[in-house]
MIDOSE-1310 file (N, C-alpha, C; in nm, 2 decimals, decimal comma, always signed):
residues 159
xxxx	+5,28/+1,17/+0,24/+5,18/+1,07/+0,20/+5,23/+0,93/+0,25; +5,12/+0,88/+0,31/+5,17/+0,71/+0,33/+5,21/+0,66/+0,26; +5,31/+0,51/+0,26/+5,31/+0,47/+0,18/+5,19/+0,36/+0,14; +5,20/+0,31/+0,04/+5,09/+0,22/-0,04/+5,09/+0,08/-0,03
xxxx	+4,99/-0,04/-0,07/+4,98/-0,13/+0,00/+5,07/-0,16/-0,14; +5,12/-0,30/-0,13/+5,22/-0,34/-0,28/+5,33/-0,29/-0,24; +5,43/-0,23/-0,19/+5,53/-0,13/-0,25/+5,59/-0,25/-0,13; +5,77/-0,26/-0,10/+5,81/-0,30/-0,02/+5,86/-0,17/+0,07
xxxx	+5,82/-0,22/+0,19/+5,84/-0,15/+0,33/+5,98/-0,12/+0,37; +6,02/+0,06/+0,37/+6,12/+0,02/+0,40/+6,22/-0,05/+0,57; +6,34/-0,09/+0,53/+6,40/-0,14/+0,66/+6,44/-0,05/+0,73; +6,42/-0,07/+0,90/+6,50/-0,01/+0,98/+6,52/-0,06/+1,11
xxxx	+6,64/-0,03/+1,16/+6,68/-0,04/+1,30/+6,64/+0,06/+1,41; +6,54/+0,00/+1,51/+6,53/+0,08/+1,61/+6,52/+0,00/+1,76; +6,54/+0,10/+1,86/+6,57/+0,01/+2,00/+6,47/-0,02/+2,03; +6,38/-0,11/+2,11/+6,25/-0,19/+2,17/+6,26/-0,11/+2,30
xxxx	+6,19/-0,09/+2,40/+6,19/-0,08/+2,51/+6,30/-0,09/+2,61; +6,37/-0,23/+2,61/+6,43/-0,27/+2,66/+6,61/-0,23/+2,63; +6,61/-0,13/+2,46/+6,73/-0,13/+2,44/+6,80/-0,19/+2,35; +6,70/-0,30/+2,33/+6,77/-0,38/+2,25/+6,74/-0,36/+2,06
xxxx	+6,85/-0,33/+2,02/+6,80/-0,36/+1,83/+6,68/-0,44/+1,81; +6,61/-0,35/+1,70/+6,50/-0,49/+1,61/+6,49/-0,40/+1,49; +6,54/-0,46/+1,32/+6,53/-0,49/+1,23/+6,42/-0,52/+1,18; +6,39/-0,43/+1,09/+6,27/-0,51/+0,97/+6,31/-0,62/+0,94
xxxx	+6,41/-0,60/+0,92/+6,48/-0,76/+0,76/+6,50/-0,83/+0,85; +6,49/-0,85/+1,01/+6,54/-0,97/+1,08/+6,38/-1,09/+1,05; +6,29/-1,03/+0,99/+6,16/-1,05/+0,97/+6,15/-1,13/+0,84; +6,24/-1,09/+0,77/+6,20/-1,12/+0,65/+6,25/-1,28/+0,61
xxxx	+6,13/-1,35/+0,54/+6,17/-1,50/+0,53/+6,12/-1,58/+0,64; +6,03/-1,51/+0,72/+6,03/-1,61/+0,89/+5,90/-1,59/+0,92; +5,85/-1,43/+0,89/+5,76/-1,38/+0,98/+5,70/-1,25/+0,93; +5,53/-1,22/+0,90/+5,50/-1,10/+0,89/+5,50/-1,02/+1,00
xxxx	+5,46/-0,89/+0,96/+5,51/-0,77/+1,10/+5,39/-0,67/+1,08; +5,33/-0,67/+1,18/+5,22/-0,56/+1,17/+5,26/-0,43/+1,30; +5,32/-0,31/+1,21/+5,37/-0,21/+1,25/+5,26/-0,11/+1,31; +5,24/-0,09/+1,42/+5,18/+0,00/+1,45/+5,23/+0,13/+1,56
xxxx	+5,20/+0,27/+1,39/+5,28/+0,36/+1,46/+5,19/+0,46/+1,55; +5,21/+0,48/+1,64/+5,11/+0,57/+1,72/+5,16/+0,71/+1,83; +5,09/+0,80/+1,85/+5,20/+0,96/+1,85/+5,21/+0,95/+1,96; +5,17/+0,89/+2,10/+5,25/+0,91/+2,23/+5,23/+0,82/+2,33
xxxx	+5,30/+0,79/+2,40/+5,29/+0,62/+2,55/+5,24/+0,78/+2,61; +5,15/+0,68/+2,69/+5,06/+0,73/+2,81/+4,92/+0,81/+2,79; +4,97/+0,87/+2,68/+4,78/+0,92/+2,63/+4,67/+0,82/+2,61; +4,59/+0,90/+2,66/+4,43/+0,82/+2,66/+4,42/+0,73/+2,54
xxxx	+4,39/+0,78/+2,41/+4,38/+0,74/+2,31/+4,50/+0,61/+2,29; +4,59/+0,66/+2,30/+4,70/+0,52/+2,25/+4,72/+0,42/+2,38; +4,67/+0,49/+2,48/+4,66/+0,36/+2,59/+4,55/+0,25/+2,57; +4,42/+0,34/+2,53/+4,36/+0,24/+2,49/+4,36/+0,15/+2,33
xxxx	+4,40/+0,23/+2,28/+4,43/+0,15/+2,15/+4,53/+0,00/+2,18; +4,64/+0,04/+2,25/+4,71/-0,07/+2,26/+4,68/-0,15/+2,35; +4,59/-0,13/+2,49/+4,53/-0,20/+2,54/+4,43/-0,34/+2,49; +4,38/-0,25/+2,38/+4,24/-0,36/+2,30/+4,37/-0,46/+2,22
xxxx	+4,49/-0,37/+2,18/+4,55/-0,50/+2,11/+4,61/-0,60/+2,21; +4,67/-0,57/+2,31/+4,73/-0,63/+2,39/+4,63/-0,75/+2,47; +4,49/-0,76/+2,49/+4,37/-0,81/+2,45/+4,37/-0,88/+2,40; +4,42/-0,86/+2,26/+4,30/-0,92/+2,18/+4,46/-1,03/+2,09
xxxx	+4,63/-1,02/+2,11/+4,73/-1,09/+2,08/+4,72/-1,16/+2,04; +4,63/-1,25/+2,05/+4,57/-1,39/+1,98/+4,55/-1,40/+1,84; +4,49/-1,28/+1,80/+4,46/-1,26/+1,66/+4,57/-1,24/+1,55; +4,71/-1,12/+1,62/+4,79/-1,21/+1,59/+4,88/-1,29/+1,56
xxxx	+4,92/-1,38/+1,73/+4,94/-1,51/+1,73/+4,89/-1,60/+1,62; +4,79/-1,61/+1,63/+4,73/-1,72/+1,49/+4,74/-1,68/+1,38; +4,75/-1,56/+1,32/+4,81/-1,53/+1,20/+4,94/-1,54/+1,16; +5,05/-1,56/+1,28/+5,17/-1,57/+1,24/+5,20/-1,43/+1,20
xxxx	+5,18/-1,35/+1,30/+5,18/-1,18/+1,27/+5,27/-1,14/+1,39; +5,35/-1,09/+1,37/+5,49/-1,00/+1,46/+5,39/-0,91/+1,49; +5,35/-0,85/+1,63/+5,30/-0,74/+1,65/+5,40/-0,60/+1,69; +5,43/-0,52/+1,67/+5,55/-0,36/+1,68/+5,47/-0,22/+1,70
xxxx	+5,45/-0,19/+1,78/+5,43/-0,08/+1,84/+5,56/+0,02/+1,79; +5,55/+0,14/+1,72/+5,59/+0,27/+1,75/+5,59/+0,38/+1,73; +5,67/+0,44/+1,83/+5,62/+0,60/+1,84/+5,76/+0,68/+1,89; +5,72/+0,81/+1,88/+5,86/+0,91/+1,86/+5,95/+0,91/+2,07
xxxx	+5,86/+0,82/+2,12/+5,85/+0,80/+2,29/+6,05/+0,75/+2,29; +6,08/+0,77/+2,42/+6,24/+0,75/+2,43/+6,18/+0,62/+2,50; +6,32/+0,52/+2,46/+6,28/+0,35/+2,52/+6,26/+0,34/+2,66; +6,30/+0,40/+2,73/+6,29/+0,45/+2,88/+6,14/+0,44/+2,86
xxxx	+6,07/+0,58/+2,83/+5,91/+0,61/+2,86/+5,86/+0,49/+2,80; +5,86/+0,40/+2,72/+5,79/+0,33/+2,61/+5,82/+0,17/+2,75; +5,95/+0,13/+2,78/+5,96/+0,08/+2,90/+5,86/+0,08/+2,99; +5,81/+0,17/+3,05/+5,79/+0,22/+3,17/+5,67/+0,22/+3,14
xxxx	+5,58/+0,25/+3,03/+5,47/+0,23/+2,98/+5,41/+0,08/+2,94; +5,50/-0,03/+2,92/+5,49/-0,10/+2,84/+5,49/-0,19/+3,00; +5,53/-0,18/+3,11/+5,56/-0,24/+3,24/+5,38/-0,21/+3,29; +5,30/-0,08/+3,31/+5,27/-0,04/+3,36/+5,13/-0,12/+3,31
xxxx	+5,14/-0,13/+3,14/+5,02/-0,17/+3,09/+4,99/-0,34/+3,05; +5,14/-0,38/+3,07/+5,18/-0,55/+3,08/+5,14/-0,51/+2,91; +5,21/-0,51/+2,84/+5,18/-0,52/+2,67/+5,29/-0,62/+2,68; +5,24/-0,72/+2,62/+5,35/-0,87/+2,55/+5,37/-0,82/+2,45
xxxx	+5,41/-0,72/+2,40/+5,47/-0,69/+2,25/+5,61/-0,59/+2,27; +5,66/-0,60/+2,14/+5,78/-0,49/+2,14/+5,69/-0,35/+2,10; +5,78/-0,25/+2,17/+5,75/-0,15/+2,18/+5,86/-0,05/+2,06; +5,83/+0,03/+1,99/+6,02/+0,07/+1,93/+6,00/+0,20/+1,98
xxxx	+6,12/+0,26/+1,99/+6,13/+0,41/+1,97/+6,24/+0,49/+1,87; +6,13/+0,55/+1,82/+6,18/+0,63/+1,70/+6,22/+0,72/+1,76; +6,31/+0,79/+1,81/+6,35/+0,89/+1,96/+6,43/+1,01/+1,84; +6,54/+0,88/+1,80/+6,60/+1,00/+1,69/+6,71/+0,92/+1,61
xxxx	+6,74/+0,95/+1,48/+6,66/+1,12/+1,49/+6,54/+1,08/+1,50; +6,45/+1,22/+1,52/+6,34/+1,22/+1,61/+6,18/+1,16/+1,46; +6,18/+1,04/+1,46/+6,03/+1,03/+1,37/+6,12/+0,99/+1,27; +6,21/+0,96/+1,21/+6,29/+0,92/+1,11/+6,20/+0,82/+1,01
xxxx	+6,20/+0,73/+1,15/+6,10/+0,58/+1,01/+5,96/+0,61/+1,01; +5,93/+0,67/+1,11/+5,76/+0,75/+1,08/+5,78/+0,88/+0,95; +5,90/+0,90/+0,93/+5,91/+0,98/+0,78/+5,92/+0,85/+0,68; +5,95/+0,78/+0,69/+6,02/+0,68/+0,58/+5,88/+0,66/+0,58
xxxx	+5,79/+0,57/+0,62/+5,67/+0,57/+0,63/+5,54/+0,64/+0,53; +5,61/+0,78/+0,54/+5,51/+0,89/+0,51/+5,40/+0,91/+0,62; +5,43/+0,91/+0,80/+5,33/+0,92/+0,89/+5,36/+1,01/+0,99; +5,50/+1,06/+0,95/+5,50/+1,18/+1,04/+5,44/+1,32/+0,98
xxxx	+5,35/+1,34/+1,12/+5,32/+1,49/+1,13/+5,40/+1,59/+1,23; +5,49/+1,64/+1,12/+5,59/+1,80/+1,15/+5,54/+1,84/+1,23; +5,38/+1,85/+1,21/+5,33/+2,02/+1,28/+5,33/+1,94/+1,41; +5,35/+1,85/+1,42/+5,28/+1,82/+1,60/+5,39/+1,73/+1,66
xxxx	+5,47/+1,66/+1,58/+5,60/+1,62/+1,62/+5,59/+1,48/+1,68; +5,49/+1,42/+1,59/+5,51/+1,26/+1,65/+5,41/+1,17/+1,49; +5,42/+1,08/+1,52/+5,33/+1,01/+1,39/+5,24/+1,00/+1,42; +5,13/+1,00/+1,30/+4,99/+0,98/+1,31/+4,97/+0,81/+1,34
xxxx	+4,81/+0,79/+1,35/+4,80/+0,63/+1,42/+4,78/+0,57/+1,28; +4,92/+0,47/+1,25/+4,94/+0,45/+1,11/+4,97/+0,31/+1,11; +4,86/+0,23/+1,05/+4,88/+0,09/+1,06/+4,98/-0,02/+0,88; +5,06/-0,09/+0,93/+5,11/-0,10/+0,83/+5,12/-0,30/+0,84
xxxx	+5,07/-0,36/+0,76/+5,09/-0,50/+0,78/+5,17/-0,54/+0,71; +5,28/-0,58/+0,71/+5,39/-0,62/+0,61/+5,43/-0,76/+0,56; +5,44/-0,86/+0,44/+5,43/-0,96/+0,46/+5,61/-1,04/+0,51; +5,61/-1,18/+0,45/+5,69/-1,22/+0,49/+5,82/-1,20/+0,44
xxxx	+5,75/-1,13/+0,30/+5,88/-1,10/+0,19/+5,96/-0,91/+0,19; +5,85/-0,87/+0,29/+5,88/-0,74/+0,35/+5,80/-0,64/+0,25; +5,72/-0,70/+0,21/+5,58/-0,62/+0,14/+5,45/-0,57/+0,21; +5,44/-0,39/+0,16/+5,32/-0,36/+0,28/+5,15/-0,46/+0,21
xxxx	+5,12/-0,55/+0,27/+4,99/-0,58/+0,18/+4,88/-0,52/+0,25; +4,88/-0,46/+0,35/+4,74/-0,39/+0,42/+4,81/-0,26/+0,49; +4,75/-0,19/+0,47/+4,74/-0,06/+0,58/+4,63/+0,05/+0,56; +4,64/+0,12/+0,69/+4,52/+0,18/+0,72/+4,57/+0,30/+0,84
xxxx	+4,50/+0,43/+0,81/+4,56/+0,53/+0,92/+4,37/+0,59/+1,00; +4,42/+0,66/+1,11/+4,30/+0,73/+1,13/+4,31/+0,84/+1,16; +4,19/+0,92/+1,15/+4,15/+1,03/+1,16/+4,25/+1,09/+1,29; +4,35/+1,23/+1,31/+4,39/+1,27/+1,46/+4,28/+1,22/+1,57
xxxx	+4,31/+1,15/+1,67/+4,23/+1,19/+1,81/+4,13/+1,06/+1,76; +4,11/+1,03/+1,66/+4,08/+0,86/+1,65/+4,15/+0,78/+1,64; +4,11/+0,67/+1,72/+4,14/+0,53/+1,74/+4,12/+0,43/+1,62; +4,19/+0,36/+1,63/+4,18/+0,26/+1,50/+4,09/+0,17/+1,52
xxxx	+4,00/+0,14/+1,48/+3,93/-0,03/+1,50/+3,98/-0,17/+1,52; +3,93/-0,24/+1,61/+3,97/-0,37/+1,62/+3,93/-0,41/+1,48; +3,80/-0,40/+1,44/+3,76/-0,47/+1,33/+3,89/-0,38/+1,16; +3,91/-0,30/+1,17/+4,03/-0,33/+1,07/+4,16/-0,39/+1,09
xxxx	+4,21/-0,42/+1,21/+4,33/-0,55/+1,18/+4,29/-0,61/+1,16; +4,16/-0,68/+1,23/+4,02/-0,83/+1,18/+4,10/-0,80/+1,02; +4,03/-0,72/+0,97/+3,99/-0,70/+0,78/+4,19/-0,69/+0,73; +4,23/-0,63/+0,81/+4,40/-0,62/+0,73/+4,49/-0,78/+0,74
xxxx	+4,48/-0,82/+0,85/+4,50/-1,01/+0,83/+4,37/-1,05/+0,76; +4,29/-1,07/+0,70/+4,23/-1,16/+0,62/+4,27/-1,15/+0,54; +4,32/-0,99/+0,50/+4,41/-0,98/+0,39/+4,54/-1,03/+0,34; +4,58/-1,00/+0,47/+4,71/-1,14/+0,44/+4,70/-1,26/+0,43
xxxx	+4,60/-1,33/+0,52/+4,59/-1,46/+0,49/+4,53/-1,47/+0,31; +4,44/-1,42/+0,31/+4,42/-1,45/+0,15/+4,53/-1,39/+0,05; +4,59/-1,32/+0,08/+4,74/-1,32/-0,03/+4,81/-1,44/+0,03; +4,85/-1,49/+0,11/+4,93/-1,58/+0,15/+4,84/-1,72/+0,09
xxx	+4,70/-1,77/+0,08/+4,66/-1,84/+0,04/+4,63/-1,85/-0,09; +4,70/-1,73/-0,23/+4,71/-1,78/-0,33/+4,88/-1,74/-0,37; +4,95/-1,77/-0,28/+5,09/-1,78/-0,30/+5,13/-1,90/-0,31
């Protein structure tokens, strides 16, 4: 089961694309993080999903929103995907163990061996305040990030 919006998100260390470490908690105190975990680089479905984000960055740039891509992809493939499709965002790989923080999560699916498309918006204090998953083989909507930052902005505007 996912986790719940309220609960604090747990931390983890995984490589970006490039190799390099990135931390939840390097987040924390600076910057929200909107985690998006998704089951494979190069499929139709998550090409286009991250495409419309990669698009659409602006949204959130102006929120003051960390955007994070991940999936069970080795940094190499996630690389090489991430080159191909020009995405200005980090990419992570959950490589291994294999789906670890997509278990911590509650968004890995065993039977098929990668995470479902599991949206998690985290605030500054490392709290999940929005998330949202979709159906297998559906795509997530632009219009629910729209609706998951408004949600942060309006918790952050009675903080």
């Amino acid at each position: 089961m996912a986790l719940e919006n309220d609960t604090q998100a747990p931390d983890f260390e995984l490589p970006n694309q490039f190799g390099e470490p990135v931390r939840l908690s390097d987040f924390r105190g600076r910057k929200a993080v909107a985690l998006v975990f998704f089951p494979l680089a190069f499929s139709g479905t998550c090409t286009g999903e991250l495409c419309e984000l990669r698009d659409n960055l602006s949204l959130f740039d102006d929120a003051s929103v960390e955007l994070i891509g991940i999936s069970v992809d080795s940094k190499w493939a996630l690389r090489a995907w991430a080159e191909t499709q020009c995405y200005g965002f980090q990419l992570l790989a959950d490589f291994w163990p294999h789906g670890a923080v997509a278990k911590d999560y509650g968004v890995f699916l065993a039977e098929a061996g990668f995470a479902n498309r599991a949206t998690f918006v985290i605030d500054e204090q490392g709290v999940i305040r929005a998330s949202f998953i979709s159906a297998p083989g559906e795509a997530r909507p632009l219009a629910a990030y729209r609706a998951a930052l408004e949600q942060l902005a309006a918790r952050r505007a009675l903080s």
